[in-house]
N, C-alpha and C positions, 0 to 999 in steps of 0.2 A: 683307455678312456672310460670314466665312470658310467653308467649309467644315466644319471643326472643330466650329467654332459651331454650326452646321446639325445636325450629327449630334447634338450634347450635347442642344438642344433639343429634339429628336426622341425621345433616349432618355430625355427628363426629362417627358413630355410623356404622361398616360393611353393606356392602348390605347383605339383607335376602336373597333375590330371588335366586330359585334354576336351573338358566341359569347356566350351568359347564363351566367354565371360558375360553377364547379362547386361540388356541395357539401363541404363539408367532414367529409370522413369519421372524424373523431374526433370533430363532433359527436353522431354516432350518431343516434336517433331523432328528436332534434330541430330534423333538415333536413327531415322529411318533411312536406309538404302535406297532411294527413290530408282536408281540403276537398275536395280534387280524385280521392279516392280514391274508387271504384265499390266499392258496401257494396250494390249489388241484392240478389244471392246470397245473400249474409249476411240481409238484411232478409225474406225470401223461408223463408228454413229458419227463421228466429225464429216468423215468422208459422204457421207450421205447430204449433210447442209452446205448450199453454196449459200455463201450468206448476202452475198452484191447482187441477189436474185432482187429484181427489181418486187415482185410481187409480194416476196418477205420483208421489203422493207417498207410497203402498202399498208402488211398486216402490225407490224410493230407499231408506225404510226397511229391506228387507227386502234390499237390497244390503249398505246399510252393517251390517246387524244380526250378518250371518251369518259372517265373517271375527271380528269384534270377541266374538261369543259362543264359537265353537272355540278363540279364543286365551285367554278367561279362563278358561275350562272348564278348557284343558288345563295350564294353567300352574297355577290353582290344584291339580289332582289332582297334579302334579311336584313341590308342598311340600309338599302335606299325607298325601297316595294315601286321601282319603277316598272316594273313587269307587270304588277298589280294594277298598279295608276295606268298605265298601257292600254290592259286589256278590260281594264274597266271591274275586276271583278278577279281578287286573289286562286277562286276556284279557277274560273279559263284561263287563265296565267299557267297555273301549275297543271291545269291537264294541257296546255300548248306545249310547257316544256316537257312534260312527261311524255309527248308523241314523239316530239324531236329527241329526245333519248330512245328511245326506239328504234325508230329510221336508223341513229348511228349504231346501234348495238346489232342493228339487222345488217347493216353494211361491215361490221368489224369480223361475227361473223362469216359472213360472206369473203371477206378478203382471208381472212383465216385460212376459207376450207380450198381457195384460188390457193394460196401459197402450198397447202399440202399436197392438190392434185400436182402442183408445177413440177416439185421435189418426189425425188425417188423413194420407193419404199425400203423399207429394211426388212431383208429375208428373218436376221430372228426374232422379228414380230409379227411372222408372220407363222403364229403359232392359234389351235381351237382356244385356249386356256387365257391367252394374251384378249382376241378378239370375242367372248365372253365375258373378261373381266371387263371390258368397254361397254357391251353395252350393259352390265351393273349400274356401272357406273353414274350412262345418263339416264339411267331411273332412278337412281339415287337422286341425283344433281336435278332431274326433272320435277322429285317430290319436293325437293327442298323449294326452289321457284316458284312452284305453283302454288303451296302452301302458302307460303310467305306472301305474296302475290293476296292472299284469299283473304289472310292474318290482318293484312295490313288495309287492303282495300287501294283503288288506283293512288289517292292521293299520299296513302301515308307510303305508299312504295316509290314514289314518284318526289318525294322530299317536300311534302306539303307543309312541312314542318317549318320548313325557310318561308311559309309563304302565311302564317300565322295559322297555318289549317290542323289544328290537334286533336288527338284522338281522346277520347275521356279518361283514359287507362294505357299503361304502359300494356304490351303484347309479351305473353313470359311462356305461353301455350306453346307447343309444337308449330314448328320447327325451332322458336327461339329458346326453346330448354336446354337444346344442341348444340345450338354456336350463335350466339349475336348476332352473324351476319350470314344468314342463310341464305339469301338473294346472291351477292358474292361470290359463296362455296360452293354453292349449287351450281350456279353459272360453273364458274373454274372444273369443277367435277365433269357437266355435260363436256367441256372441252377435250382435257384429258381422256373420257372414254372415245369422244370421238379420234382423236391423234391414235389410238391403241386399235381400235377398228378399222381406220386406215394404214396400219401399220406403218406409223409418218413419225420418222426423228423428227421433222421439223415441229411438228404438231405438237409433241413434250416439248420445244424449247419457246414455241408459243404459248402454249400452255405455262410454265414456267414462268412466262414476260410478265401475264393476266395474273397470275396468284401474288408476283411481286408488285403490278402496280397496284392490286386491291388493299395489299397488305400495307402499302406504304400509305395507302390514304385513307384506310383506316388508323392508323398511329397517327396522322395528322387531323383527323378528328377527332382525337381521345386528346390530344393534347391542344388544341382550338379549344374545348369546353373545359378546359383545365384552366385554361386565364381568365 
């Protein structure tokens, strides 16, 4: 056999070598071995959440309640100003609503930190490094509120803005140079360092509830002023 031959054969002829072939990255997820994947952790923080606790399903409620109640309130009093006409006077309207968002935020909360004492802790948060970065956290989350709070003054915190009550100038200072919605992240912030302080699964998936209903009703207010 020629030479020629030899090589043709050679290059026509499978690779030997026992490199296991790579995945194909335009498959995307469906190269993965889900089998072989270590879910301890995961299995571990599950076990920690009963979720038909009755007292977690207090704080959900009163998560989702309390976003979804300010937004109808105030949208309704921006068509109709029967809160206004009400109370005689669009200011004590909107510092009436602005208490009763209180009360519920003090009661949410309140139900929050019921559902985290009810639930068991998790030993690997219960680390110096975990229960430090908590309370960062709600000094972060703390400056962000209070700021905002100061920025805005009660009524523009309190959605004076549905109630014709405007401020002479848009607010672009600290905290809002940061995020749009400081009030919000700050909140969600103070939560999460507190769930990390109490070393409480539940408390991140509470936390977690609060960041997705802020988020979702922010989108629905970027797209309300869009029509």
């Amino acid at each position: 056999m020629s030479d020629s031959n030899a090589d043709a054969e050679r290059n026509d002829s499978p690779a030997t070598d026992n490199h296991p072939a790579l995945l194909d990255c335009c498959g995307g997820l469906n190269n993965v071995d889900y089998s072989k994947m270590d879910l301890t952790l995961l299995e571990a923080f599950l076990k920690h959440i009963h979720v038909y606790d009755s007292r977690l399903c207090i704080a959900v409620i009163a998560i989702l309640f309390n976003p979804l109640f300010w937004n109808v309130v105030a949208r309704w009093e921006h068509r109709t100003r029967r809160l206004s006409g009400l109370f005689g006077s669009p200011y004590l309207a909107c510092c009436c609503l602005g208490f009763v968002i209180i009360l519920l935020n003090i009661y949410r909360s309140h139900s929050m930190t019921v559902a985290m004492k009810a639930q068991a802790r998790w030993e690997v948060m219960e680390r110096t490094e975990v229960f430090y970065a908590g309370i960062g956290l709600m000094v972060f989350g703390t400056l962000l509120v209070v700021s905002s709070f100061l920025a805005l003054g009660f009524t523009g915190t309190f959605l004076g803005d549905y109630f014709g009550i405007l401020m002479d100038e848009k607010v672009t200072g600290f905290p809002f140079n940061i995020t749009e919605n400081p009030m919000y992240w700050g909140s969600t912030a103070n939560y999460l360092g507190l769930a990390l302080i109490g070393a409480s699964p539940v408390g991140l998936v509470l936390t977690a509830i609060v960041a997705l209903a802020y988020k979702v009703m922010c989108k629905y207010t970027d797209l309300i002023h869009q029509l």
